[in-house]
mmCIF file of the N, C-alpha and C atoms, coordinates in Angstrom:
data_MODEL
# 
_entry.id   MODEL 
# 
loop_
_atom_site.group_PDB 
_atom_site.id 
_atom_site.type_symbol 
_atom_site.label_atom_id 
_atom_site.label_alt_id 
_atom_site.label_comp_id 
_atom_site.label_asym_id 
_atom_site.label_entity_id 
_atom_site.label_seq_id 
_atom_site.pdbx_PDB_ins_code 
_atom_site.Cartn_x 
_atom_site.Cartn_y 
_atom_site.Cartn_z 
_atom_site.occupancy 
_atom_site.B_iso_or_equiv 
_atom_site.pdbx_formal_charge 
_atom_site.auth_seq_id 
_atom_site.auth_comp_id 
_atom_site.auth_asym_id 
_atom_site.auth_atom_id 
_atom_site.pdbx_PDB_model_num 
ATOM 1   N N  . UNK A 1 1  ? -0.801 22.922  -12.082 1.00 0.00 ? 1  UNK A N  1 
ATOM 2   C CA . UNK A 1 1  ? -0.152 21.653  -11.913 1.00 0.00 ? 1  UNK A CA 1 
ATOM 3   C C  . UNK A 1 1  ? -0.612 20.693  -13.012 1.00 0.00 ? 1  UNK A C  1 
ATOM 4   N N  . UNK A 1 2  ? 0.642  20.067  -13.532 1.00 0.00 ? 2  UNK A N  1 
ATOM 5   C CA . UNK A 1 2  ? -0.108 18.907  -14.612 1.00 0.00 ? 2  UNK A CA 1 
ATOM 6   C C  . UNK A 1 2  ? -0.651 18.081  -14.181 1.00 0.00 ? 2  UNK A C  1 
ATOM 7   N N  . UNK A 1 3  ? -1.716 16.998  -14.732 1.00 0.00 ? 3  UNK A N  1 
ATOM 8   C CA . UNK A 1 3  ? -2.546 16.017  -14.923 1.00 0.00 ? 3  UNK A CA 1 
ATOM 9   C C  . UNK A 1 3  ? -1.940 14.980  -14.220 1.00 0.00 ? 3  UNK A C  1 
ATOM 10  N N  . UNK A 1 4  ? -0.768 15.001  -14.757 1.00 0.00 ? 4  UNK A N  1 
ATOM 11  C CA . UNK A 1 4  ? 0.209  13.516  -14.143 1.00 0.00 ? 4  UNK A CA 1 
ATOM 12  C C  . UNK A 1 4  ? 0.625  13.842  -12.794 1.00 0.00 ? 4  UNK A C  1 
ATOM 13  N N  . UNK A 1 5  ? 1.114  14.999  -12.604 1.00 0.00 ? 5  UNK A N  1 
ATOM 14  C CA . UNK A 1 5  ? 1.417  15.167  -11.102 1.00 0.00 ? 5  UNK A CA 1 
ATOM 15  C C  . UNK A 1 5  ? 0.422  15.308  -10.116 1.00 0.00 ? 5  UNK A C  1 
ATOM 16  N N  . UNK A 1 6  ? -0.834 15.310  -10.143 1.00 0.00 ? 6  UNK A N  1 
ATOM 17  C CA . UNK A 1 6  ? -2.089 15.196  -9.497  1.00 0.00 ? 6  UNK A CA 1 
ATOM 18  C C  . UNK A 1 6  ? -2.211 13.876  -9.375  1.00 0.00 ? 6  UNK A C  1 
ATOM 19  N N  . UNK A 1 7  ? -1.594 12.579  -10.354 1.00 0.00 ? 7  UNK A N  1 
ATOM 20  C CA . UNK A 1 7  ? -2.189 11.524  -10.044 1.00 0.00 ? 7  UNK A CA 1 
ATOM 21  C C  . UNK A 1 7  ? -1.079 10.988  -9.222  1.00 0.00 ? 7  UNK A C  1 
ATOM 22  N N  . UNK A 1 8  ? 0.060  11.576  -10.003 1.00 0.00 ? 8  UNK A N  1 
ATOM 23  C CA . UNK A 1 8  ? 1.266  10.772  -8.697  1.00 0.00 ? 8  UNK A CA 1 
ATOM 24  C C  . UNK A 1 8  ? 1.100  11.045  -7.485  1.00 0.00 ? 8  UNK A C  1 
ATOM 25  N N  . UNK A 1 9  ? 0.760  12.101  -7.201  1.00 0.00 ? 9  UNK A N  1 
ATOM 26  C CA . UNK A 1 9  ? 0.823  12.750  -5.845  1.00 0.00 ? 9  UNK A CA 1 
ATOM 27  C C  . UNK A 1 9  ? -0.589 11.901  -5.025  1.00 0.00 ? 9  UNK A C  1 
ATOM 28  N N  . UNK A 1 10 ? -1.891 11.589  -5.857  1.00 0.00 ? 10 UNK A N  1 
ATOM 29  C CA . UNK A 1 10 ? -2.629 10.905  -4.905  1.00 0.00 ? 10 UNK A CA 1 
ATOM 30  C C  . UNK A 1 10 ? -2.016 9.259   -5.084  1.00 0.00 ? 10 UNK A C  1 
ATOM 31  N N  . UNK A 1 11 ? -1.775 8.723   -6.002  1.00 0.00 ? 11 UNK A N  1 
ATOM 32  C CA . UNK A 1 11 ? -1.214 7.401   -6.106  1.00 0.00 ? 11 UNK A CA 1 
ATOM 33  C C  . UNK A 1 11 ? -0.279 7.137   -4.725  1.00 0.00 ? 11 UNK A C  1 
ATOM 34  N N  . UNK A 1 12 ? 0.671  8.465   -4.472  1.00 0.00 ? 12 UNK A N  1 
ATOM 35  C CA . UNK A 1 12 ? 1.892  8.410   -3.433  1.00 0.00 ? 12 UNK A CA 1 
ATOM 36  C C  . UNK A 1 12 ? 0.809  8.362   -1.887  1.00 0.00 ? 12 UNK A C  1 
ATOM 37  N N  . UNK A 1 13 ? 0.368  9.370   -2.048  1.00 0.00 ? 13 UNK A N  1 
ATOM 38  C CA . UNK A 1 13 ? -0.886 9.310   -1.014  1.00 0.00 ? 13 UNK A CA 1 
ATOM 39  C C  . UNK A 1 13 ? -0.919 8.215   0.138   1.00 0.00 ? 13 UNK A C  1 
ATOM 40  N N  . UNK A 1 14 ? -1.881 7.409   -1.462  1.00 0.00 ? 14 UNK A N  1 
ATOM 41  C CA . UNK A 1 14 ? -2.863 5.984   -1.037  1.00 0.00 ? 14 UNK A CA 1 
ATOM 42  C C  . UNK A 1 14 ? -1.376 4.761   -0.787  1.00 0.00 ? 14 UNK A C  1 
ATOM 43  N N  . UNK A 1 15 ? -0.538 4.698   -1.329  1.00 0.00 ? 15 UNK A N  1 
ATOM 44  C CA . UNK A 1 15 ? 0.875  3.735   -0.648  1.00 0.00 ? 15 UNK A CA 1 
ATOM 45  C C  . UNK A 1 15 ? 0.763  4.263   0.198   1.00 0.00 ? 15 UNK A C  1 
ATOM 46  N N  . UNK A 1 16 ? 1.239  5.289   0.662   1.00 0.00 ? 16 UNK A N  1 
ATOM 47  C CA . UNK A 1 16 ? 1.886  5.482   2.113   1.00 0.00 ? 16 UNK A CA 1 
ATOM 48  C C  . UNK A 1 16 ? 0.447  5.008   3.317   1.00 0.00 ? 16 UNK A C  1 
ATOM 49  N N  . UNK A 1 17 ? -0.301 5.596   2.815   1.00 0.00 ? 17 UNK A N  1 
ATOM 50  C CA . UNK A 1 17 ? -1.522 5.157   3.601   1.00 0.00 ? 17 UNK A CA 1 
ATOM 51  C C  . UNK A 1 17 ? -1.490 3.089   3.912   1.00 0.00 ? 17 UNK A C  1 
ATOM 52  N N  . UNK A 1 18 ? -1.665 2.967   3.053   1.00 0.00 ? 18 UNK A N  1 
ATOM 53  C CA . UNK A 1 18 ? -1.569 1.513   2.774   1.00 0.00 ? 18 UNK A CA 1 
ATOM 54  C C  . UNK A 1 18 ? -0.246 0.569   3.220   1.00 0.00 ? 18 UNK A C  1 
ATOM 55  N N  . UNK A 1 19 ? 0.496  1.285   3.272   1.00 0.00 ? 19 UNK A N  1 
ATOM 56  C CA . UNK A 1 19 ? 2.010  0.912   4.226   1.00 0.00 ? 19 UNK A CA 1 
ATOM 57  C C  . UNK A 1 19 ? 1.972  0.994   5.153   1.00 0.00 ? 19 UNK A C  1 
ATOM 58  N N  . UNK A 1 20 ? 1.737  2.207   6.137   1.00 0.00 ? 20 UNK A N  1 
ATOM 59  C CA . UNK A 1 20 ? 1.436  2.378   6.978   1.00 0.00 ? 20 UNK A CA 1 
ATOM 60  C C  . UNK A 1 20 ? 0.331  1.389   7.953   1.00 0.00 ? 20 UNK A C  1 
ATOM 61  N N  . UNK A 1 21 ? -0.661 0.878   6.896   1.00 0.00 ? 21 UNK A N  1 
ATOM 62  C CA . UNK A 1 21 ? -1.579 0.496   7.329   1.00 0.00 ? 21 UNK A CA 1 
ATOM 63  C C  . UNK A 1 21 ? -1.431 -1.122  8.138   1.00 0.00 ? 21 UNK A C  1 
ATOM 64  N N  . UNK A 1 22 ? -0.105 -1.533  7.742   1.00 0.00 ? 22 UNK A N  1 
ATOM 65  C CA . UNK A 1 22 ? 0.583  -2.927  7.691   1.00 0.00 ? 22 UNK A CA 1 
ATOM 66  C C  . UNK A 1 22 ? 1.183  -3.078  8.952   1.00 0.00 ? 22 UNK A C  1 
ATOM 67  N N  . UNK A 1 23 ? 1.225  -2.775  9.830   1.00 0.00 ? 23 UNK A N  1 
ATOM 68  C CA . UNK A 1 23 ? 2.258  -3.144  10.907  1.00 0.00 ? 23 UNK A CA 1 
ATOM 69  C C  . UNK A 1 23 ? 2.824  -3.790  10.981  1.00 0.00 ? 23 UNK A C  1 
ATOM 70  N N  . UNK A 1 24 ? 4.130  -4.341  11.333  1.00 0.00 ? 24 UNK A N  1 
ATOM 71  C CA . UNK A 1 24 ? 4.916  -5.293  11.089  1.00 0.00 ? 24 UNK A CA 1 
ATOM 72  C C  . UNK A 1 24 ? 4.845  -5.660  12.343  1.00 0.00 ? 24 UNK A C  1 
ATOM 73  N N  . UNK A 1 25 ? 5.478  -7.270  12.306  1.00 0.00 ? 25 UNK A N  1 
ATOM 74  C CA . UNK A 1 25 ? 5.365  -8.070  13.536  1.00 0.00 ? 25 UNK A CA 1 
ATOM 75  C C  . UNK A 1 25 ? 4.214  -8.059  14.010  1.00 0.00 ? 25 UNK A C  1 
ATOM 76  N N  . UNK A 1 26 ? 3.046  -7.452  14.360  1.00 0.00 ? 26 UNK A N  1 
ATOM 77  C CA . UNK A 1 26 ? 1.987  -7.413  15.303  1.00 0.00 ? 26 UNK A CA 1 
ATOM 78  C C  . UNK A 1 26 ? 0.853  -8.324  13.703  1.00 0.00 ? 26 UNK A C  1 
ATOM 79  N N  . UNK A 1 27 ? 0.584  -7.492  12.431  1.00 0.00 ? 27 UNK A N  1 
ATOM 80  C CA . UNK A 1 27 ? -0.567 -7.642  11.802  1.00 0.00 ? 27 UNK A CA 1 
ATOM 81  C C  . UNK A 1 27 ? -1.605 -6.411  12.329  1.00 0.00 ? 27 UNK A C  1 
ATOM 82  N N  . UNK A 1 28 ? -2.625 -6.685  11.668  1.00 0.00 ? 28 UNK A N  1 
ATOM 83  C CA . UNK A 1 28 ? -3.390 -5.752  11.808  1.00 0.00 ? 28 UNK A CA 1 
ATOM 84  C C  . UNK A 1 28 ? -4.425 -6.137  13.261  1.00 0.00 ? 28 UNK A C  1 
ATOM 85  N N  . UNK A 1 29 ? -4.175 -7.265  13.644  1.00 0.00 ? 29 UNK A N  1 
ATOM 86  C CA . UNK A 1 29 ? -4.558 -7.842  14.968  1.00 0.00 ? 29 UNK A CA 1 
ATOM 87  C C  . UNK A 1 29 ? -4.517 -6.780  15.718  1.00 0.00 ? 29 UNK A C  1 
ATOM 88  N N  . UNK A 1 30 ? -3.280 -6.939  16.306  1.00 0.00 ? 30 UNK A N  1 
ATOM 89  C CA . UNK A 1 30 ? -2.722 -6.139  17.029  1.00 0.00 ? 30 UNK A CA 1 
ATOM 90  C C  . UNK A 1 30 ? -2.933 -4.516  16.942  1.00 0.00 ? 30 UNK A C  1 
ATOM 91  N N  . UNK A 1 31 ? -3.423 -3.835  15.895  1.00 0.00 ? 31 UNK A N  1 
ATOM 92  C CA . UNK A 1 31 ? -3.890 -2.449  15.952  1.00 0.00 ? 31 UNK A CA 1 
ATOM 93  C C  . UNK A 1 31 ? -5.239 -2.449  16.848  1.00 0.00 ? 31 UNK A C  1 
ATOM 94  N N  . UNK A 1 32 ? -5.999 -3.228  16.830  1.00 0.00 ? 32 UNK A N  1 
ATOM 95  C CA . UNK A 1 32 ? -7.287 -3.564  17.671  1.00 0.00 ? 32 UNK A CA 1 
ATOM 96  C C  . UNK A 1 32 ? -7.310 -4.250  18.768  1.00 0.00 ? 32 UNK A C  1 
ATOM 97  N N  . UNK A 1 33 ? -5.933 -4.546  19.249  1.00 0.00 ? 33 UNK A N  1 
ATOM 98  C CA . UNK A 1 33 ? -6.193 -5.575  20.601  1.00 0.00 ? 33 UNK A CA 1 
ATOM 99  C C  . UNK A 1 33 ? -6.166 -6.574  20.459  1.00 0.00 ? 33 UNK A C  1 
ATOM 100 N N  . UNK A 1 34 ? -5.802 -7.485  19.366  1.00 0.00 ? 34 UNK A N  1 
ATOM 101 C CA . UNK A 1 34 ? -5.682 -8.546  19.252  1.00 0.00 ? 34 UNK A CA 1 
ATOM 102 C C  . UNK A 1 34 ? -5.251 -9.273  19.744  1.00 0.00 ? 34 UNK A C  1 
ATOM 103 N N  . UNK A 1 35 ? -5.049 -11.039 20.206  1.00 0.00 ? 35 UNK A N  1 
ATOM 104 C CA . UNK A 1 35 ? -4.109 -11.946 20.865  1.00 0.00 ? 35 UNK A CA 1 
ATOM 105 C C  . UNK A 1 35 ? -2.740 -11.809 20.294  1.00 0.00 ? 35 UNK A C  1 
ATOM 106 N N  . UNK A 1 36 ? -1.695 -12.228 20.471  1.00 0.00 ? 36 UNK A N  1 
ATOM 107 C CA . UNK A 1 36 ? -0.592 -12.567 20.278  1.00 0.00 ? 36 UNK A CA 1 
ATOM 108 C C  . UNK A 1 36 ? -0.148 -13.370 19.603  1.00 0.00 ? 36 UNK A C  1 
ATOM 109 N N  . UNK A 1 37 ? -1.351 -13.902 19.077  1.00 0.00 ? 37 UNK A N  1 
ATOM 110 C CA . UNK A 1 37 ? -1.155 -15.199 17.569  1.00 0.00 ? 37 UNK A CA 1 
ATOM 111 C C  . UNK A 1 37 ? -0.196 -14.755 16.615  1.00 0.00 ? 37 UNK A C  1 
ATOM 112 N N  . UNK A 1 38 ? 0.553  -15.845 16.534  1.00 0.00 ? 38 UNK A N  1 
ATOM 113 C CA . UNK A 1 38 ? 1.232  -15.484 15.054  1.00 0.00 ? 38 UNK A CA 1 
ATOM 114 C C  . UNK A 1 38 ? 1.366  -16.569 14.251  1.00 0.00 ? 38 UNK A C  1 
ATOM 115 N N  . UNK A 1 39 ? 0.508  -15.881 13.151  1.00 0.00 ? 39 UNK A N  1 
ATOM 116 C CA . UNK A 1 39 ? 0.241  -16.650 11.798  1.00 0.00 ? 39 UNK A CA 1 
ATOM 117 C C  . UNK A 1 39 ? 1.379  -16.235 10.697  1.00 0.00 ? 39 UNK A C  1 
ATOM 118 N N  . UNK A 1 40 ? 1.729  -17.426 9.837   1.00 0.00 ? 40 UNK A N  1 
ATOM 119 C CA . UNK A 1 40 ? 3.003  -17.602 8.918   1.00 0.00 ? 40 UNK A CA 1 
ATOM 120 C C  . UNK A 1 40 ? 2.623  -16.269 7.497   1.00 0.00 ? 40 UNK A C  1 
ATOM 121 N N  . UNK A 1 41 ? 1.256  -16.887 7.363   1.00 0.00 ? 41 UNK A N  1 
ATOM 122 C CA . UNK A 1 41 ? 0.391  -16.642 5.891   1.00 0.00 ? 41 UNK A CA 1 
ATOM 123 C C  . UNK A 1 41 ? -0.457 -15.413 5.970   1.00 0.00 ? 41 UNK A C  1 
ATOM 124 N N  . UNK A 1 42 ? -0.467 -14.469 5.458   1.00 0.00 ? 42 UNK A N  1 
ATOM 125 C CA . UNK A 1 42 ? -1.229 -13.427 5.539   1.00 0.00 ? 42 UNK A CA 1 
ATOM 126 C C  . UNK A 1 42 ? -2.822 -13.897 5.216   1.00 0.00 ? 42 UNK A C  1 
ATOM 127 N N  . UNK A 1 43 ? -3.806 -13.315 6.039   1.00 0.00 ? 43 UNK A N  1 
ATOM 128 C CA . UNK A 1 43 ? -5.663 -14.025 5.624   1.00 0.00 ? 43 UNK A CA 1 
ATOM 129 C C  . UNK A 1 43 ? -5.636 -12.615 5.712   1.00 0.00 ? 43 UNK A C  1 
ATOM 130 N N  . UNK A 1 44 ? -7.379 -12.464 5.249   1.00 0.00 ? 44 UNK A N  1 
ATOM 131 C CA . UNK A 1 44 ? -8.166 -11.698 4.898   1.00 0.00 ? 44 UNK A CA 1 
ATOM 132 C C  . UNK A 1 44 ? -7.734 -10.299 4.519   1.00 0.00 ? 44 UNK A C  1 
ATOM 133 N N  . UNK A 1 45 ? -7.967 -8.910  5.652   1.00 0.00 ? 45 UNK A N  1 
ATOM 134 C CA . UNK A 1 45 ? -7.586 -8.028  5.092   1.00 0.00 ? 45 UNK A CA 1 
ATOM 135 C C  . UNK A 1 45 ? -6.355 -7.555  5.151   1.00 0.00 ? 45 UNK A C  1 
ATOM 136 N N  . UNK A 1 46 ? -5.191 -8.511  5.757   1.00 0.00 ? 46 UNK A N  1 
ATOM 137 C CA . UNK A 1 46 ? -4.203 -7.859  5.681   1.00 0.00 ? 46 UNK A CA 1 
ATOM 138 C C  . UNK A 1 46 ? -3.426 -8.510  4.071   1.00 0.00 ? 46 UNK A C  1 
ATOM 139 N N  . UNK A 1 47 ? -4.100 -9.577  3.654   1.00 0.00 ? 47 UNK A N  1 
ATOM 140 C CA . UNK A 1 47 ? -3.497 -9.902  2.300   1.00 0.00 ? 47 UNK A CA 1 
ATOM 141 C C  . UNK A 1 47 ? -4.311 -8.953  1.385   1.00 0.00 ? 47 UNK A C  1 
ATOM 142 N N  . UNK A 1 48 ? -5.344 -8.484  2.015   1.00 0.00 ? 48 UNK A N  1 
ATOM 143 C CA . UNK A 1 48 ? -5.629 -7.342  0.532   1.00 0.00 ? 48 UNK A CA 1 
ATOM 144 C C  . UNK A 1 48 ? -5.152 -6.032  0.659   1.00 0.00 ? 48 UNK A C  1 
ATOM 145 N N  . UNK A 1 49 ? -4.196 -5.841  1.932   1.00 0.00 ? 49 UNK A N  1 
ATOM 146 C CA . UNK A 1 49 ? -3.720 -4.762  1.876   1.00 0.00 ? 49 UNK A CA 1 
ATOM 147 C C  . UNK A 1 49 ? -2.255 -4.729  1.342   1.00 0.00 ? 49 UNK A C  1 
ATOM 148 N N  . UNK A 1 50 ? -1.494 -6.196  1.451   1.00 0.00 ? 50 UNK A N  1 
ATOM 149 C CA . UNK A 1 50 ? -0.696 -6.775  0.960   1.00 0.00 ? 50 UNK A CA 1 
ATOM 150 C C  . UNK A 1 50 ? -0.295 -6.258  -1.059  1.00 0.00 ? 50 UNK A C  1 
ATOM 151 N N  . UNK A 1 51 ? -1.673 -7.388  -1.381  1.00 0.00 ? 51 UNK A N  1 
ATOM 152 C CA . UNK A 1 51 ? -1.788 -7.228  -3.126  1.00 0.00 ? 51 UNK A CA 1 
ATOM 153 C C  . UNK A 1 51 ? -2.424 -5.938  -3.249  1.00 0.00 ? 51 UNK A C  1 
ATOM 154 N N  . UNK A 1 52 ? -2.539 -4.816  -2.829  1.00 0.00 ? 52 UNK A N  1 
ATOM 155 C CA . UNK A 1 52 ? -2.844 -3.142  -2.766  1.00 0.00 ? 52 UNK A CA 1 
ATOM 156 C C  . UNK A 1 52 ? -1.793 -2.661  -2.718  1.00 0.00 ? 52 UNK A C  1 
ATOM 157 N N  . UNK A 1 53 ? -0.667 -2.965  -1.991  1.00 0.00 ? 53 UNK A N  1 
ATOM 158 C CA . UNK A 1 53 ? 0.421  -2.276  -2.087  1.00 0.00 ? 53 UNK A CA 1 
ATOM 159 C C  . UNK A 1 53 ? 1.295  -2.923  -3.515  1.00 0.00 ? 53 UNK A C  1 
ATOM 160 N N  . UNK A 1 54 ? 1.135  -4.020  -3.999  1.00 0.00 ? 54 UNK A N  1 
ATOM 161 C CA . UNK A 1 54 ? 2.113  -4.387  -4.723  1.00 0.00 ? 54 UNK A CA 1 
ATOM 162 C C  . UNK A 1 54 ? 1.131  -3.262  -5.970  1.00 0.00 ? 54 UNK A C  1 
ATOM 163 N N  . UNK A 1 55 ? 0.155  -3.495  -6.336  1.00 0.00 ? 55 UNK A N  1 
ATOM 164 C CA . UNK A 1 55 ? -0.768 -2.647  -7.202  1.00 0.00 ? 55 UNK A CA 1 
ATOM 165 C C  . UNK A 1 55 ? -0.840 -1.539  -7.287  1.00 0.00 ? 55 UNK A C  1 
ATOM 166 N N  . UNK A 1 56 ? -0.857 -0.731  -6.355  1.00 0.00 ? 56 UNK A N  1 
ATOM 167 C CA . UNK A 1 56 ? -0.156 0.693   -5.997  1.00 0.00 ? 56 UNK A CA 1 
ATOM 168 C C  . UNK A 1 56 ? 1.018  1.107   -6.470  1.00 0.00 ? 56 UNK A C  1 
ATOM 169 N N  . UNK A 1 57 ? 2.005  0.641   -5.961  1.00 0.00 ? 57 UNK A N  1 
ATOM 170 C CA . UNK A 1 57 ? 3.340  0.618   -6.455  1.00 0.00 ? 57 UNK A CA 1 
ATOM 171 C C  . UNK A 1 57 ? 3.832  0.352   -7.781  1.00 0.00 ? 57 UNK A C  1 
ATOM 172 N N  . UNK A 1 58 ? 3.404  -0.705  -8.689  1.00 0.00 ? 58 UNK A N  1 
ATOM 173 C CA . UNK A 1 58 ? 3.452  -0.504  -9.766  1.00 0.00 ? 58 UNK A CA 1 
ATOM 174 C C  . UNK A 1 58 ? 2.871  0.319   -10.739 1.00 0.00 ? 58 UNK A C  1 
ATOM 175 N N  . UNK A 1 59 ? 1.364  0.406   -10.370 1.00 0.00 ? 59 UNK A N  1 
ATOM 176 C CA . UNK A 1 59 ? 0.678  1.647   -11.110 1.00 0.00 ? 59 UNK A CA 1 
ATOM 177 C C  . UNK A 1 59 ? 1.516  3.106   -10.673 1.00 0.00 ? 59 UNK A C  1 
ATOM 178 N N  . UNK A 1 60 ? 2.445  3.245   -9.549  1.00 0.00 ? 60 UNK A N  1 
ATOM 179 C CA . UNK A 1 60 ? 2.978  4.728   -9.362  1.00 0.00 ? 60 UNK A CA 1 
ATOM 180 C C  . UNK A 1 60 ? 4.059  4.461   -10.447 1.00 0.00 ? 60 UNK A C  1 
ATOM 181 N N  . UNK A 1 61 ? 4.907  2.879   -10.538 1.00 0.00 ? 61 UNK A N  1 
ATOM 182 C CA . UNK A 1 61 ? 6.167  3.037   -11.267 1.00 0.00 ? 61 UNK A CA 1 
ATOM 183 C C  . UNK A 1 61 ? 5.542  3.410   -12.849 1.00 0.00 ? 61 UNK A C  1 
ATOM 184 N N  . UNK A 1 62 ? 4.291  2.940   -12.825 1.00 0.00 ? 62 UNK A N  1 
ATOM 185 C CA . UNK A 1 62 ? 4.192  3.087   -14.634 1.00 0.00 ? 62 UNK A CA 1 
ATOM 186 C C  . UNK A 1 62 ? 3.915  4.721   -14.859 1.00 0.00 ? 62 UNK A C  1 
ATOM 187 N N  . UNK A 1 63 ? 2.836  5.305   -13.992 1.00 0.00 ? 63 UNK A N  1 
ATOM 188 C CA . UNK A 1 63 ? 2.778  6.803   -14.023 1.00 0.00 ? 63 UNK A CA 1 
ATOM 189 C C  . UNK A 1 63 ? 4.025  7.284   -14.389 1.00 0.00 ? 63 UNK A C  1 
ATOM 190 N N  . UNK A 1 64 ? 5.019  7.198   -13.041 1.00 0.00 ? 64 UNK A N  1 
ATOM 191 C CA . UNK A 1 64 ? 6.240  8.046   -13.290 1.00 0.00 ? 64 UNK A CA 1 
ATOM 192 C C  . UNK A 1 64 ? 6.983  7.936   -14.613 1.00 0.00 ? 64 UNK A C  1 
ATOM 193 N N  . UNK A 1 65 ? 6.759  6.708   -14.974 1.00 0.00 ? 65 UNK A N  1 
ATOM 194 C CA . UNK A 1 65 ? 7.711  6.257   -16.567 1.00 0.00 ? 65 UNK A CA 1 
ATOM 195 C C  . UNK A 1 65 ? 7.029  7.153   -17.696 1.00 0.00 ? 65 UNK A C  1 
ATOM 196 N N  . UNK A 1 66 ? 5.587  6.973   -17.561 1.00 0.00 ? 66 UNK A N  1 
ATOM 197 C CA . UNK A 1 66 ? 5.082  7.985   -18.437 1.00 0.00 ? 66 UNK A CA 1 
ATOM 198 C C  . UNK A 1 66 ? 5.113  9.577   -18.300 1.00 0.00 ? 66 UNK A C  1 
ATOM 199 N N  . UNK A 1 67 ? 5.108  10.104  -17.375 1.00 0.00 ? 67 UNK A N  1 
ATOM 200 C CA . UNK A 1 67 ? 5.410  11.228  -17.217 1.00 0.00 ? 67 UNK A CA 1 
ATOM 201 C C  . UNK A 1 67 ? 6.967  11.496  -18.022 1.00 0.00 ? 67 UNK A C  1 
ATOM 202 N N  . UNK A 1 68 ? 8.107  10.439  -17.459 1.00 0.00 ? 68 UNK A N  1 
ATOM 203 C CA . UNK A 1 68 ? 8.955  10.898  -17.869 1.00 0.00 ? 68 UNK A CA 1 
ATOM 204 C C  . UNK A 1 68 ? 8.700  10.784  -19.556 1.00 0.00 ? 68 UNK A C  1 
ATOM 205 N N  . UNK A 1 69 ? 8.423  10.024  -19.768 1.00 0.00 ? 69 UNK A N  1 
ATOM 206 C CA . UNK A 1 69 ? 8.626  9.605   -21.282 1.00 0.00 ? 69 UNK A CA 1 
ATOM 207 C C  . UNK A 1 69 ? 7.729  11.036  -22.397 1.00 0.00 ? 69 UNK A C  1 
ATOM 208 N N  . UNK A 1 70 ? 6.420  11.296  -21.751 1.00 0.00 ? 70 UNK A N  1 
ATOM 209 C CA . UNK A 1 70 ? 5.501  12.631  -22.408 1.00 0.00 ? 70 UNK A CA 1 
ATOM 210 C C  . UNK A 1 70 ? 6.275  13.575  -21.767 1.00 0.00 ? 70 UNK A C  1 
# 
């Protein structure tokens, strides 16, 4: 297997992990039992799971461009 497809394949990995990790409507509150609060603004770790996915995702779009391009 090439070099590049080892990294896409863990890059694809760690998104899906990290998507997953987001629950919608609830927050990550709510995976633990949380109250029923609902906040507008993403805090702590769900905004770093937030700017992880946008970071993820672009580092997969630039991989794939290079793959195609070599």
């Amino acid at each position: 297997m090439d070099t590049m497809q080892i990294i896409q394949i863990v890059i694809a990995v760690a998104l899906m992990v990290v998507i997953l990790l987001q629950n919608r409507g609830t927050g990550l509150s709510g995976v633990f039992g949380g109250s029923n609060n609902v906040y507008l603004s993403k805090r702590g770790f769900e905004k770093k799971l937030f700017v992880a996915t946008i970071i993820l995702s672009i580092i997969f779009f630039a991989v794939s461009l290079a793959a195609i391009i070599l």
